[in-house]
PDB file with one MODEL, atoms N, CA, C and O in Angstrom:
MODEL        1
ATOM      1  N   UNK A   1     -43.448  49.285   4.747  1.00  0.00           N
ATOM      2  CA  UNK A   1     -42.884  49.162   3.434  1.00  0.00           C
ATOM      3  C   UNK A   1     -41.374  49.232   3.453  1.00  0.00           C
ATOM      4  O   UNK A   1     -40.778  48.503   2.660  1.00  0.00           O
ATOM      5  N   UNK A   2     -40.713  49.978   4.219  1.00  0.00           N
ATOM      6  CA  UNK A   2     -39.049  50.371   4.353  1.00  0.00           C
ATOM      7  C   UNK A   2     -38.689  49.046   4.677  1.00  0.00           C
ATOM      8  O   UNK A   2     -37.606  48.760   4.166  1.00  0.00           O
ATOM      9  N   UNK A   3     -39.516  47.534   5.761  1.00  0.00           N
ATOM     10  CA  UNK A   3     -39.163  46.610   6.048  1.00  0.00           C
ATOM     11  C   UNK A   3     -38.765  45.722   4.745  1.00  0.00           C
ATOM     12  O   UNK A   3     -37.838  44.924   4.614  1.00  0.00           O
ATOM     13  N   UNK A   4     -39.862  46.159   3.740  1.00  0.00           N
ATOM     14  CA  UNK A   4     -40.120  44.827   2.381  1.00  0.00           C
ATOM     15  C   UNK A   4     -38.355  45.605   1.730  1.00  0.00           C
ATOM     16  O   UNK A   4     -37.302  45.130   1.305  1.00  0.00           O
ATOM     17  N   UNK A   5     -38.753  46.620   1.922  1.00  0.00           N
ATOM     18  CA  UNK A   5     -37.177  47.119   0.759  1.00  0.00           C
ATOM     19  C   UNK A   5     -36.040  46.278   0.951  1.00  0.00           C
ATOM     20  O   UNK A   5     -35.373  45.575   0.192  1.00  0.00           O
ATOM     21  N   UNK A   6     -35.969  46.723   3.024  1.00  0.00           N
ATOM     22  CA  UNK A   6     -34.948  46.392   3.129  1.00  0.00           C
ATOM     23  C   UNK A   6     -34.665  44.765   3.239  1.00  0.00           C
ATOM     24  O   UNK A   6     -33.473  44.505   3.076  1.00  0.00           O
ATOM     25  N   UNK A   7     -35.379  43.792   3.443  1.00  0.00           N
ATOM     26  CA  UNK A   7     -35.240  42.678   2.895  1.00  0.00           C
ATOM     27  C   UNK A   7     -34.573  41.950   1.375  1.00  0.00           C
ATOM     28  O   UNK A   7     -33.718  41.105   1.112  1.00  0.00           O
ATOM     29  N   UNK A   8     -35.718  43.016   0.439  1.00  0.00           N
ATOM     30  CA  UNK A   8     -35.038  42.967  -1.026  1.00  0.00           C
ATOM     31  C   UNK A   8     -33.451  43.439  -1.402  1.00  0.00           C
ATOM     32  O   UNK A   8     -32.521  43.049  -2.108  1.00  0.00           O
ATOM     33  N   UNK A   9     -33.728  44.412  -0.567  1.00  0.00           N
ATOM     34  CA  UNK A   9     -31.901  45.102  -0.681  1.00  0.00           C
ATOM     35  C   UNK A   9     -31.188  43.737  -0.281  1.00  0.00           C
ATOM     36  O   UNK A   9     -30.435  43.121  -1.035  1.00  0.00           O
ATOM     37  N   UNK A  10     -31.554  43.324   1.103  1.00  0.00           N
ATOM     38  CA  UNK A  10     -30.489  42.336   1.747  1.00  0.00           C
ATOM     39  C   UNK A  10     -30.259  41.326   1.186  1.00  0.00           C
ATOM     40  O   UNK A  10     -29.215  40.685   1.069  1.00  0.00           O
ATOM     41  N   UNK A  11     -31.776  41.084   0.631  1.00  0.00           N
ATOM     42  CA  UNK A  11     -31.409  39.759  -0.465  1.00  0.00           C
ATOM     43  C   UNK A  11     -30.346  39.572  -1.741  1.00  0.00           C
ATOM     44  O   UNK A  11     -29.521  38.661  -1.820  1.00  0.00           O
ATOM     45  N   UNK A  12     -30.524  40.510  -2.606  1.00  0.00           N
ATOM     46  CA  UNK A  12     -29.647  41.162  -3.520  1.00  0.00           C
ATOM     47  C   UNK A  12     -28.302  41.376  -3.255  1.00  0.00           C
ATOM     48  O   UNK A  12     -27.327  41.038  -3.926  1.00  0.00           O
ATOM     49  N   UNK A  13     -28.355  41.951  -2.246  1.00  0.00           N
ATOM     50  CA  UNK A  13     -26.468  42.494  -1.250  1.00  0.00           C
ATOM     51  C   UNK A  13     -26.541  41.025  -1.148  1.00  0.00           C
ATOM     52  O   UNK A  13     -26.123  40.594  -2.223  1.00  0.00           O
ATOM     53  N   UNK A  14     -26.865  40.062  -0.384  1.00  0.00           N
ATOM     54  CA  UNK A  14     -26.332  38.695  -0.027  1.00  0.00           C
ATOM     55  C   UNK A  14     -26.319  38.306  -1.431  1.00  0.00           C
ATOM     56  O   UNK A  14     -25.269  38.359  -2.071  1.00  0.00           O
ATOM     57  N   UNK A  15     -27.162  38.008  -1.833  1.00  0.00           N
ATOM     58  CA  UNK A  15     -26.377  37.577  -3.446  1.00  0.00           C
ATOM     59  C   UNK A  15     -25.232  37.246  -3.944  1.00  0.00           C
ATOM     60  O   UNK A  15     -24.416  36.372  -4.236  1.00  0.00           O
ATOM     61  N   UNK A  16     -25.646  38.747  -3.897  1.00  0.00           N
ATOM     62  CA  UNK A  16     -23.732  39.215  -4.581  1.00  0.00           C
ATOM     63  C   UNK A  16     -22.798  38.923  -4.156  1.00  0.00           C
ATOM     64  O   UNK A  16     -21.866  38.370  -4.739  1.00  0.00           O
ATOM     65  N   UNK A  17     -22.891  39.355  -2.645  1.00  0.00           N
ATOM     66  CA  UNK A  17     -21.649  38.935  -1.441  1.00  0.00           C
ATOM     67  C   UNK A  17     -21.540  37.199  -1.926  1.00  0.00           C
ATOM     68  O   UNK A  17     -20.445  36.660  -2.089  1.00  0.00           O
ATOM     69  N   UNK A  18     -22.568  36.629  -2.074  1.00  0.00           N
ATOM     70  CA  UNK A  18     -22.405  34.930  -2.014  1.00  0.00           C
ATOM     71  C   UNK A  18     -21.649  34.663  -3.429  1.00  0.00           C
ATOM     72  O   UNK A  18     -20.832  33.751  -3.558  1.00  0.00           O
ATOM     73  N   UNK A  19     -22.012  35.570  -4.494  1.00  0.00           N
ATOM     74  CA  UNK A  19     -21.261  35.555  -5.900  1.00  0.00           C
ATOM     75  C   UNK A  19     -20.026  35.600  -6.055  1.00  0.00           C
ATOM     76  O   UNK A  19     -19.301  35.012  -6.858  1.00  0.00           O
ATOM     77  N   UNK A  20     -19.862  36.131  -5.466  1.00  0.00           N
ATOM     78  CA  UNK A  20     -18.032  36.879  -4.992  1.00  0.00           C
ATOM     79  C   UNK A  20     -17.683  35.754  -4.524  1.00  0.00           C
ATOM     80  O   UNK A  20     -16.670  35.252  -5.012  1.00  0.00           O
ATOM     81  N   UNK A  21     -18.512  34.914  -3.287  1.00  0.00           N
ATOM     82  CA  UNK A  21     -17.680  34.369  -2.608  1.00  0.00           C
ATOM     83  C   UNK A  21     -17.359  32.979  -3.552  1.00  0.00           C
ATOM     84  O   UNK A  21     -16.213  32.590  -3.775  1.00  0.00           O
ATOM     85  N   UNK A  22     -18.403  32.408  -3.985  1.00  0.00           N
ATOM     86  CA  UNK A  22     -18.601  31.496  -5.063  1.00  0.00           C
ATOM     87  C   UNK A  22     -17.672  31.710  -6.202  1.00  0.00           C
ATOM     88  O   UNK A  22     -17.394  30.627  -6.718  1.00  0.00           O
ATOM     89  N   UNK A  23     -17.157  32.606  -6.716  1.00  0.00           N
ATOM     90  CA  UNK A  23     -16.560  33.027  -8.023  1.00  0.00           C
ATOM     91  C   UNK A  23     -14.815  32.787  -6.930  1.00  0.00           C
ATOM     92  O   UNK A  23     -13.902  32.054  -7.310  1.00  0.00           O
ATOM     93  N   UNK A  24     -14.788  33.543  -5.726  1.00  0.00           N
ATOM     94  CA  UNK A  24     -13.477  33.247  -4.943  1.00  0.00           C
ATOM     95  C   UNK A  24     -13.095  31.900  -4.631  1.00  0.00           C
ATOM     96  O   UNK A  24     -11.897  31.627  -4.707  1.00  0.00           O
ATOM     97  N   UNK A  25     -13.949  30.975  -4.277  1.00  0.00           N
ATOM     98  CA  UNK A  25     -13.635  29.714  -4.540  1.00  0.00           C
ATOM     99  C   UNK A  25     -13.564  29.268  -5.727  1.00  0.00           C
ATOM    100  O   UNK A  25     -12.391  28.918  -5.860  1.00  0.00           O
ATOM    101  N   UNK A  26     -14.254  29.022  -6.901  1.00  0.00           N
ATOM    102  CA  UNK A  26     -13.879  28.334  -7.654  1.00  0.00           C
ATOM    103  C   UNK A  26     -12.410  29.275  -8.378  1.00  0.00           C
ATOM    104  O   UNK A  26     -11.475  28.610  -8.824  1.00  0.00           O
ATOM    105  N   UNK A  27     -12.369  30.408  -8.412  1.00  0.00           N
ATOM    106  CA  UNK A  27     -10.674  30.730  -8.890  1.00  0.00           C
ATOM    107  C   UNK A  27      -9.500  30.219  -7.679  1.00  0.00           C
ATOM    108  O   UNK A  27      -8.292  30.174  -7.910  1.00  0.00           O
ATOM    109  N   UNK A  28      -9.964  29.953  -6.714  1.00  0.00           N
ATOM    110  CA  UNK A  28      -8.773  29.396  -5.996  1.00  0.00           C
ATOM    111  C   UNK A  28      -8.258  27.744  -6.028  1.00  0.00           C
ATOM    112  O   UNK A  28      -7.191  27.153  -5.861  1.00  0.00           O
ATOM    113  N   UNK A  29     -10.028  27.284  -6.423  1.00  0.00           N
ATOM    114  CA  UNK A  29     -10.134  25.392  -6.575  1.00  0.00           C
ATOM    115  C   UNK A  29      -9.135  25.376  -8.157  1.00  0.00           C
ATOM    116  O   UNK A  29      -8.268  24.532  -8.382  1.00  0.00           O
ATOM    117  N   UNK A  30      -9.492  26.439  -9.052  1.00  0.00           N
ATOM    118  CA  UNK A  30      -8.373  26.249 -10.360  1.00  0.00           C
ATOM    119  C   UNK A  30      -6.933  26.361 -10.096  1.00  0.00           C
ATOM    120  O   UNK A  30      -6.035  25.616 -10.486  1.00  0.00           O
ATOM    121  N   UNK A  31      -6.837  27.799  -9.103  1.00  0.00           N
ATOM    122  CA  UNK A  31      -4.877  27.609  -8.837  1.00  0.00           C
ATOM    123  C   UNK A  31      -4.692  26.429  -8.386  1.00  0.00           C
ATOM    124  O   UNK A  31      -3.715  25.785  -8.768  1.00  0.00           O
ATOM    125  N   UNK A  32      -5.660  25.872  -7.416  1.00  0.00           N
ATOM    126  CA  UNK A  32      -4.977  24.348  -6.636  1.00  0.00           C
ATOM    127  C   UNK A  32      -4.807  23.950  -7.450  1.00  0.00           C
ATOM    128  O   UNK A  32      -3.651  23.529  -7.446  1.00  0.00           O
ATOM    129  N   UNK A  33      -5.564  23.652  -8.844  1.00  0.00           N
ATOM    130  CA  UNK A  33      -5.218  22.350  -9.252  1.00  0.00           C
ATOM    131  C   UNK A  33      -4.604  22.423 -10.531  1.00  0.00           C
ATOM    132  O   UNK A  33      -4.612  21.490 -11.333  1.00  0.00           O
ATOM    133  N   UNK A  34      -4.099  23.474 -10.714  1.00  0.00           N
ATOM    134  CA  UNK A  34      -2.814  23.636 -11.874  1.00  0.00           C
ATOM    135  C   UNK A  34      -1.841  24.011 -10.603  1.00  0.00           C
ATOM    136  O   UNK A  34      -0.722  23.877 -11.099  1.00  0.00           O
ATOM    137  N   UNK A  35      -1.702  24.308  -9.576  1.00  0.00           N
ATOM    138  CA  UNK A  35      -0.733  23.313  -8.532  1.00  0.00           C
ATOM    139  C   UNK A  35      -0.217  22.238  -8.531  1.00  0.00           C
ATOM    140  O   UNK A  35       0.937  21.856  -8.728  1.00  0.00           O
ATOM    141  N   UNK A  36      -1.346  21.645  -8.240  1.00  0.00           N
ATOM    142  CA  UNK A  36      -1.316  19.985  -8.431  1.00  0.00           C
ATOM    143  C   UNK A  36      -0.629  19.583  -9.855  1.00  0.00           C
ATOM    144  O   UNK A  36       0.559  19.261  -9.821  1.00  0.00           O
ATOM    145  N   UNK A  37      -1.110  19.584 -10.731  1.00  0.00           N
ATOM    146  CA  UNK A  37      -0.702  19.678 -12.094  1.00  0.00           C
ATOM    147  C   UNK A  37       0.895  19.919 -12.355  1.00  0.00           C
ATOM    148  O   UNK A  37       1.587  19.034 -12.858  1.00  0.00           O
ATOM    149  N   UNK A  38       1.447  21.249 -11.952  1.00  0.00           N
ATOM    150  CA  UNK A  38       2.666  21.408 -12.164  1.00  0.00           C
ATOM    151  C   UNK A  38       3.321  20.529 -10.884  1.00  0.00           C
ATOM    152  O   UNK A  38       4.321  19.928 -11.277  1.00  0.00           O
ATOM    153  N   UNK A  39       3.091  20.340  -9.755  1.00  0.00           N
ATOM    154  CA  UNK A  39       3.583  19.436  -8.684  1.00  0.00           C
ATOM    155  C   UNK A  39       3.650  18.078  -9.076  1.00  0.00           C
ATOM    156  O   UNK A  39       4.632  17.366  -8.866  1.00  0.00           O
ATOM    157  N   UNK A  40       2.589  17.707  -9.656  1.00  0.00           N
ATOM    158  CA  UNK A  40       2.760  15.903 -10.513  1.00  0.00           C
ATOM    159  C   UNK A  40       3.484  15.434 -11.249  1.00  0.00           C
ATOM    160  O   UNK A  40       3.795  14.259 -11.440  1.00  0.00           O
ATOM    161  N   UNK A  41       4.067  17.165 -12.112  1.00  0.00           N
ATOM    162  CA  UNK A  41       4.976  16.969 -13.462  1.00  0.00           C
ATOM    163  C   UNK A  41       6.513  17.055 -12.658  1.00  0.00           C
ATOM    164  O   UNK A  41       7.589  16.572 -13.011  1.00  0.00           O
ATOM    165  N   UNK A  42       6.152  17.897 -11.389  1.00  0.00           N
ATOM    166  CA  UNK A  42       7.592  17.708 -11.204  1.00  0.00           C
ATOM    167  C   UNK A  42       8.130  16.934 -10.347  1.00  0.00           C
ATOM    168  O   UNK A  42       9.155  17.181  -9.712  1.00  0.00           O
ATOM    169  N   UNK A  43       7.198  15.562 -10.259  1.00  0.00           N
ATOM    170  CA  UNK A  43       7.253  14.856  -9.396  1.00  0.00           C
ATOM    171  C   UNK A  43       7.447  13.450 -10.086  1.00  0.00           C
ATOM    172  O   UNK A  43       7.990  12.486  -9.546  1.00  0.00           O
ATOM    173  N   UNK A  44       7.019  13.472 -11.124  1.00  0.00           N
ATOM    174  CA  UNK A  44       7.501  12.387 -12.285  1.00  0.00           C
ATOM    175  C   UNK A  44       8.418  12.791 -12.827  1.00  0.00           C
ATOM    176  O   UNK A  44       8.956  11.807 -13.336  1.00  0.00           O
ATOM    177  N   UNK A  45       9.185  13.999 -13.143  1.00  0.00           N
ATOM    178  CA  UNK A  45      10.363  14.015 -13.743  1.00  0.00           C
ATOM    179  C   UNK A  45      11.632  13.694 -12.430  1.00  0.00           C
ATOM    180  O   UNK A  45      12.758  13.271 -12.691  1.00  0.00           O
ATOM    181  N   UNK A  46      11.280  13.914 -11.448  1.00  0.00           N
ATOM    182  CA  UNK A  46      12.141  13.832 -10.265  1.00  0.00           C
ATOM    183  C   UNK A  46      12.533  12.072 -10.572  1.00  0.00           C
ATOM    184  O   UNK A  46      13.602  11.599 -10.954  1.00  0.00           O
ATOM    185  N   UNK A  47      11.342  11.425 -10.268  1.00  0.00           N
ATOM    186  CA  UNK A  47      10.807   9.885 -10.231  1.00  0.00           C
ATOM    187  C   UNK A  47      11.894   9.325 -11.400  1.00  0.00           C
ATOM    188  O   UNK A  47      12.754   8.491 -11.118  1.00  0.00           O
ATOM    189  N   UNK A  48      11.738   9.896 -12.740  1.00  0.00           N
ATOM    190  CA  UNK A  48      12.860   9.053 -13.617  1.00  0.00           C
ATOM    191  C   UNK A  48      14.080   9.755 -13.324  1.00  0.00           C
ATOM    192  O   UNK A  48      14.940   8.881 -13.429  1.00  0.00           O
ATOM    193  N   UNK A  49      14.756  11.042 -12.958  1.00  0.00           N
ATOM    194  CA  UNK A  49      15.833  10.965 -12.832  1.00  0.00           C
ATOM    195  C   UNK A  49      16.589  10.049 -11.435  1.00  0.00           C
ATOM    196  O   UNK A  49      17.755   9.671 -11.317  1.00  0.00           O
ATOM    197  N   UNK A  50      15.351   9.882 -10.436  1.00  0.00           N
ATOM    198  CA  UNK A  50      15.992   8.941  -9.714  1.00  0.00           C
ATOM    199  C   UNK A  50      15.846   7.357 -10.062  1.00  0.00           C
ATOM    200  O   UNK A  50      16.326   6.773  -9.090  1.00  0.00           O
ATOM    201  N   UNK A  51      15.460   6.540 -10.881  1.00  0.00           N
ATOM    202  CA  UNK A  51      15.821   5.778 -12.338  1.00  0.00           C
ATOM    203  C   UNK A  51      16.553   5.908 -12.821  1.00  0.00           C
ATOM    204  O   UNK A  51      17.348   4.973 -12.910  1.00  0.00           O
ATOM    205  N   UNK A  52      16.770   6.894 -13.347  1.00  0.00           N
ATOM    206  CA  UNK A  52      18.212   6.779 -13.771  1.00  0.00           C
ATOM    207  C   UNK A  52      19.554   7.232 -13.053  1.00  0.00           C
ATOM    208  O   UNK A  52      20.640   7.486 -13.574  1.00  0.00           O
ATOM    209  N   UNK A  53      19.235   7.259 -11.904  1.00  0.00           N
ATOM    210  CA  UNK A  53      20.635   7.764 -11.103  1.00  0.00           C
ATOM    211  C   UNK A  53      20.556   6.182 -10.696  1.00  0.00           C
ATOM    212  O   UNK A  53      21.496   5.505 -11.114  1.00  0.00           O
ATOM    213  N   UNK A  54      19.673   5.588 -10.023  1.00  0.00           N
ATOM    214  CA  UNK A  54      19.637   3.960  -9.769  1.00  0.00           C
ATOM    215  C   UNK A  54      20.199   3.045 -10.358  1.00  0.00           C
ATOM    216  O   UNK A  54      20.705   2.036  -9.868  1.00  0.00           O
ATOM    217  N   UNK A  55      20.130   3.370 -11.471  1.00  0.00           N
ATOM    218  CA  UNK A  55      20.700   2.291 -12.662  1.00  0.00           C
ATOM    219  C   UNK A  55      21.896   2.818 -12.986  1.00  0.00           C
ATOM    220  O   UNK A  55      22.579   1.925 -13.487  1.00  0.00           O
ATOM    221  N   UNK A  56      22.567   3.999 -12.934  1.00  0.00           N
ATOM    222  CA  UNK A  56      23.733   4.389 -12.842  1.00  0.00           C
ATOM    223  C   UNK A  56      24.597   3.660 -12.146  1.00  0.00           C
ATOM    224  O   UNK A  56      25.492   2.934 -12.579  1.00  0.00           O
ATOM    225  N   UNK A  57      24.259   3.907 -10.934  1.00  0.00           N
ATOM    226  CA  UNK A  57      24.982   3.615  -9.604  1.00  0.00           C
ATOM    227  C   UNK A  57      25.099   2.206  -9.584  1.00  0.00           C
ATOM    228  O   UNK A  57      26.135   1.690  -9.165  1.00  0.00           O
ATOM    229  N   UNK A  58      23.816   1.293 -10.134  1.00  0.00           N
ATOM    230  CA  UNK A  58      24.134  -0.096 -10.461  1.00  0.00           C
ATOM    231  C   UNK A  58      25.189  -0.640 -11.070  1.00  0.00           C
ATOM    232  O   UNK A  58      25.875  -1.597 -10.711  1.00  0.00           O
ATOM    233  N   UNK A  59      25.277   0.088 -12.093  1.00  0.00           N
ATOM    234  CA  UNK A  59      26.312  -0.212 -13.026  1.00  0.00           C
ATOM    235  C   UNK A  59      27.532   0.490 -12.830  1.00  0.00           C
ATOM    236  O   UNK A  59      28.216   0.288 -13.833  1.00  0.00           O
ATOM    237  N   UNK A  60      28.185   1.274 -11.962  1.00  0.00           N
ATOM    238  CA  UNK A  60      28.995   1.573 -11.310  1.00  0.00           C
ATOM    239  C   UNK A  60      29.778   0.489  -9.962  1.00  0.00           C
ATOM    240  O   UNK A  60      30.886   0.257  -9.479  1.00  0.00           O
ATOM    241  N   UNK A  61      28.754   0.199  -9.857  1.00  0.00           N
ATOM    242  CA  UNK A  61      28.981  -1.205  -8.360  1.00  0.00           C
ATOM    243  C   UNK A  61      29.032  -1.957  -8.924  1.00  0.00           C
ATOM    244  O   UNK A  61      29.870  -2.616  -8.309  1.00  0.00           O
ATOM    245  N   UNK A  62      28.599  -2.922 -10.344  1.00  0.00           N
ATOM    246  CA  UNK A  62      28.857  -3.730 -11.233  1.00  0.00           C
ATOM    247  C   UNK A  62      30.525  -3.663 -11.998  1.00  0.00           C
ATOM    248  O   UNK A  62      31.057  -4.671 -12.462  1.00  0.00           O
ATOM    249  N   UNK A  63      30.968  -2.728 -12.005  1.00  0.00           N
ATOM    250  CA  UNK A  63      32.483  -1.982 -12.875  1.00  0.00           C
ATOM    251  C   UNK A  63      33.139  -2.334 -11.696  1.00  0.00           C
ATOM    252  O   UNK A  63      33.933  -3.274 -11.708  1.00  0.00           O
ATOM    253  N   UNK A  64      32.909  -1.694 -10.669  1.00  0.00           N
ATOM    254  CA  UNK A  64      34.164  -1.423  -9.270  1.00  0.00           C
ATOM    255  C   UNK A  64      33.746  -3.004  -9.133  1.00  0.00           C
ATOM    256  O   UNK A  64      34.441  -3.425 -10.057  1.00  0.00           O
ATOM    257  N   UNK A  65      33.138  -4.079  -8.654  1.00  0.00           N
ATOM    258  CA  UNK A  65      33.609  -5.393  -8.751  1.00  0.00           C
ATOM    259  C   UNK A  65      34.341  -5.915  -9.424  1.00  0.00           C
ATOM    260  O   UNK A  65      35.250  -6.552  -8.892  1.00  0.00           O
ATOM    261  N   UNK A  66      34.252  -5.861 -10.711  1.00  0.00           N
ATOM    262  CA  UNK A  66      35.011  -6.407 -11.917  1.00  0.00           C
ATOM    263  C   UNK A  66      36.796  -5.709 -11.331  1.00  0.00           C
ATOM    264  O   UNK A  66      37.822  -6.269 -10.946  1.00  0.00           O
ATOM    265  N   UNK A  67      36.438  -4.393 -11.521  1.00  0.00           N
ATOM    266  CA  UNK A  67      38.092  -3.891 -11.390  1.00  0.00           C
ATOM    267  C   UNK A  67      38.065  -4.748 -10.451  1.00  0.00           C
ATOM    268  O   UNK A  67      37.995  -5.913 -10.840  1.00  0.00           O
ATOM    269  N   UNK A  68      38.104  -4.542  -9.072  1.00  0.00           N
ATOM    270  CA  UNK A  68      37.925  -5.655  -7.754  1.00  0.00           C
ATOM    271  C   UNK A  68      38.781  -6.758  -7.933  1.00  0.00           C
ATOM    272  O   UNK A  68      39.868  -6.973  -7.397  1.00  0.00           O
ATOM    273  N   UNK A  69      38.134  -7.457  -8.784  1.00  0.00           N
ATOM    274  CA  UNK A  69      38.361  -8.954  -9.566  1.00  0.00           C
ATOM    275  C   UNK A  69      39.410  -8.934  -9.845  1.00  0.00           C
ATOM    276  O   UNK A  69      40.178  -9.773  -9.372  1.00  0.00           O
ATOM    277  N   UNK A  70      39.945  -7.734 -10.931  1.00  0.00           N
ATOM    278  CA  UNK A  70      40.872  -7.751 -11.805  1.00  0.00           C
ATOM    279  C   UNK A  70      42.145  -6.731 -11.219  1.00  0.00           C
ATOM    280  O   UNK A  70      42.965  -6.137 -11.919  1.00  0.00           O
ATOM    281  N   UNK A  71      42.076  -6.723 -10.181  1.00  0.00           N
ATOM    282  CA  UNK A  71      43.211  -5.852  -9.555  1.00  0.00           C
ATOM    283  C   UNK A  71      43.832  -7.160  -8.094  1.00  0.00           C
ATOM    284  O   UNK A  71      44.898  -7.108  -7.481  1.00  0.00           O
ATOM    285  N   UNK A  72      43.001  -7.917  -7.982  1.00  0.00           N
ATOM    286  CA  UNK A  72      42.947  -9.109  -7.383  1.00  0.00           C
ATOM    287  C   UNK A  72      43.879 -10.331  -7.593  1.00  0.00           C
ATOM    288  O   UNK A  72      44.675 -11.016  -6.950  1.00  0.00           O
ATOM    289  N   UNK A  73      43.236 -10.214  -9.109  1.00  0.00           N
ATOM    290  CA  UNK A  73      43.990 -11.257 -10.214  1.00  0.00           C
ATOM    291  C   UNK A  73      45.813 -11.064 -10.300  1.00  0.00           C
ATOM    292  O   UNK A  73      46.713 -11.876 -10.087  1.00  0.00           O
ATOM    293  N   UNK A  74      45.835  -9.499 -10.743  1.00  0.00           N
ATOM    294  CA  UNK A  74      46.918  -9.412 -10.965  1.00  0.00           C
ATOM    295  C   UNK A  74      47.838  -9.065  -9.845  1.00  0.00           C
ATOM    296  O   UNK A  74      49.001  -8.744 -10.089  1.00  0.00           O
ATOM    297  N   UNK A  75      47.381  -9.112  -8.646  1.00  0.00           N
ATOM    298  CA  UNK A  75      48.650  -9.333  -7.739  1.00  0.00           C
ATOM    299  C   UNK A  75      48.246 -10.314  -7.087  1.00  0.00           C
ATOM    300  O   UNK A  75      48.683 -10.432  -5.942  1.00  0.00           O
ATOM    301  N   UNK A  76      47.585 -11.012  -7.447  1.00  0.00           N
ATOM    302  CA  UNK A  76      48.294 -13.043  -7.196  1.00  0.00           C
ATOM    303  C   UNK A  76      49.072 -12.957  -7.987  1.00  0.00           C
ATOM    304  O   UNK A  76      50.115 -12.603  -7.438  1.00  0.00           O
ATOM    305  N   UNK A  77      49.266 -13.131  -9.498  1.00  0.00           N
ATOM    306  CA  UNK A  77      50.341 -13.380 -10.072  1.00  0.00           C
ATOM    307  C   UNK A  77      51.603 -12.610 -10.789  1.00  0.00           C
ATOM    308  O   UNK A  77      52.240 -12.952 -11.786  1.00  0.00           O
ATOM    309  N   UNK A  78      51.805 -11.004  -9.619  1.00  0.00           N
ATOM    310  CA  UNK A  78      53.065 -11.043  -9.154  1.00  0.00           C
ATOM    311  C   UNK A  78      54.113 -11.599  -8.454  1.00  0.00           C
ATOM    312  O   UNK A  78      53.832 -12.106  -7.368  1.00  0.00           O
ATOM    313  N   UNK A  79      55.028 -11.614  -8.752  1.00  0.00           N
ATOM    314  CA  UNK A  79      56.108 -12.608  -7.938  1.00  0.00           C
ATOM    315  C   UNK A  79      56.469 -11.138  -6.766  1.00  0.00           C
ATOM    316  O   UNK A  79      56.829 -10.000  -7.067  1.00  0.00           O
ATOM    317  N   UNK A  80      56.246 -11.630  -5.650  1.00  0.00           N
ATOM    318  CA  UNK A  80      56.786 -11.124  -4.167  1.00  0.00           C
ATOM    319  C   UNK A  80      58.113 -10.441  -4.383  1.00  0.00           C
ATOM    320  O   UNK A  80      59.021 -11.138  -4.835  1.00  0.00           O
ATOM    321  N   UNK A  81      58.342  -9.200  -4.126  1.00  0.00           N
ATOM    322  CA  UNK A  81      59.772  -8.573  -4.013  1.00  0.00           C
ATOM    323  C   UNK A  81      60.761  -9.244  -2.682  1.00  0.00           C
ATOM    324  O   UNK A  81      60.484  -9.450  -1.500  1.00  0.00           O
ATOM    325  N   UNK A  82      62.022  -9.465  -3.485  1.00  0.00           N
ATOM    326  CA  UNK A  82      63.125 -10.381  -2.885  1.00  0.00           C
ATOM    327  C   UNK A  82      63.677  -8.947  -1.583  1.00  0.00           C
ATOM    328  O   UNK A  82      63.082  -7.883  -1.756  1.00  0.00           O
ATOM    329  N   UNK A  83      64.386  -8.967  -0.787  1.00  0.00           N
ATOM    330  CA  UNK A  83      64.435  -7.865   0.344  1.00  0.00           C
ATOM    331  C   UNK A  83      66.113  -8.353   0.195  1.00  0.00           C
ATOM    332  O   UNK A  83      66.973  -7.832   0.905  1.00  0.00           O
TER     333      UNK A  83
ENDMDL
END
């Protein structure tokens, strides 16, 4: 009879032990994935500020040509200093 107990005990103790372990995974599968979650958000806000640093910088290399142009222009048509 002490054999049947201790079976029932073990069964019960494993149980639990498996409950725990079951309840320890799924609270760790939730941190991952409000991980994930806050990692996605800060991975799309990264994503448009480098959009908009891109298009910055475009239009910065678009300006410095023009000056380019126009700093170009105007000393062709200075007249050369006489010595």
């Amino acid at each position: 009879m002490s054999n049947a107990r201790s079976g029932n005990d073990g069964g019960l103790g494993g149980n639990d032990a498996g409950n725990a372990v079951l309840v320890e995974i799924q609270t760790r599968l939730e941190f991952q994935d409000l991980t994930i979650a806050e990692l996605n958000d800060v991975i799309t806000d990264q994503q448009k500020q480098l959009d908009s640093l891109s298009r910055r910088l475009e239009m910065l290399g678009d300006n410095l040509k023009v000056l380019e142009a126009s700093v170009e222009t105007e000393q062709h048509d200075e007249k050369p200093p006489h010595y």
